[in-house]
C-alpha positions in Angstrom: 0.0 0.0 0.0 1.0 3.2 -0.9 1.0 6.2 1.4 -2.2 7.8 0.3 -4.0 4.5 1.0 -2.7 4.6 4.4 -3.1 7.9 4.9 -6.7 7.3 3.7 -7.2 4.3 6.3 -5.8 6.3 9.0 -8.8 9.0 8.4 -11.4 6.2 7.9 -10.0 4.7 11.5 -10.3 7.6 13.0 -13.8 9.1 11.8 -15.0 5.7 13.1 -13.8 6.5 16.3 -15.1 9.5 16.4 -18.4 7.8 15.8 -18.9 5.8 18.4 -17.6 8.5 20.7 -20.6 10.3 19.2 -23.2 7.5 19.7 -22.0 7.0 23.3 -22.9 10.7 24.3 -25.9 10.5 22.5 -27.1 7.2 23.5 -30.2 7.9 25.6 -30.2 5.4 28.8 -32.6 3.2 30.7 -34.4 6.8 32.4 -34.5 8.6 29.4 -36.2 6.1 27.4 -38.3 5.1 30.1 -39.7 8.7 30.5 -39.7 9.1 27.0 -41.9 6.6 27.1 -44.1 7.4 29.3 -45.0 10.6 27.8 -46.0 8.7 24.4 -48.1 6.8 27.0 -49.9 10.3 28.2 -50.1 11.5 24.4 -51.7 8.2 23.3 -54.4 8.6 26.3 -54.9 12.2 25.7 -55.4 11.5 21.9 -58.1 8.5 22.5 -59.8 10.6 25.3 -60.2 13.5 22.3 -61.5 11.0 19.8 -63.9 9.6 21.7 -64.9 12.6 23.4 -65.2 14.1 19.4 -67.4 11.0 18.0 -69.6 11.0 21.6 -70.2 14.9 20.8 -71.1 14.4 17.1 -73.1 11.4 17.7 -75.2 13.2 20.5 -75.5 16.1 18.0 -77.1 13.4 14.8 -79.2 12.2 17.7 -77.8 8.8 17.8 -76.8 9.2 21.3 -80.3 10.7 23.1 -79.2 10.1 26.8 -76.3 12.5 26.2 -78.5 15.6 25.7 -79.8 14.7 29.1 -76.4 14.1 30.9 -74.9 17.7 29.7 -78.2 19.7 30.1 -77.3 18.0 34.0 -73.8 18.9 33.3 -74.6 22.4 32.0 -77.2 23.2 35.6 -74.4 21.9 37.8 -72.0 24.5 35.9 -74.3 27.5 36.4 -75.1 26.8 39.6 -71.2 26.3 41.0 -71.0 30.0 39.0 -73.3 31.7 41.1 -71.3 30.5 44.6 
């Protein structure tokens, strides 16, 4: 090999290095992933909660859902009256 190959392999060697040096200051660990995690967890929830909460309303709106109208007409009194307090 001639010197510019070596020279070559020397930079390739070291990049490498430099990589994995990289990746193990980057590298999240056991906590970070596990609260990471977690917090998909909450966004998951918090995105079902909205979607059903969305199709109940709309349903209760086409009429599909009667017994709704009653429960928020409840929800609605209890409301105004905890307002006037």
């Amino acid at each position: 090999m001639n010197e510019k190959e070596q020279d070559k392999d020397q930079r390739l060697a070291n990049i490498e290095v430099t990589l994995k040096n990289i990746y193990k200051v980057l590298k999240p660990t056991r906590w970070e992933m596990f609260v990471q995690g977690l917090w998909r967890a909450v966004g998951y929830l918090v995105g079902l909660m909205l979607a059903i909460v969305l199709i109940g309303w709309f349903l209760n709106m086409i009429g599909v859902i009667p017994f709704m109208s009653e429960f928020s007409e409840n929800m609605k009194n209890v409301l105004n009256i905890a307002r006037t307090k």
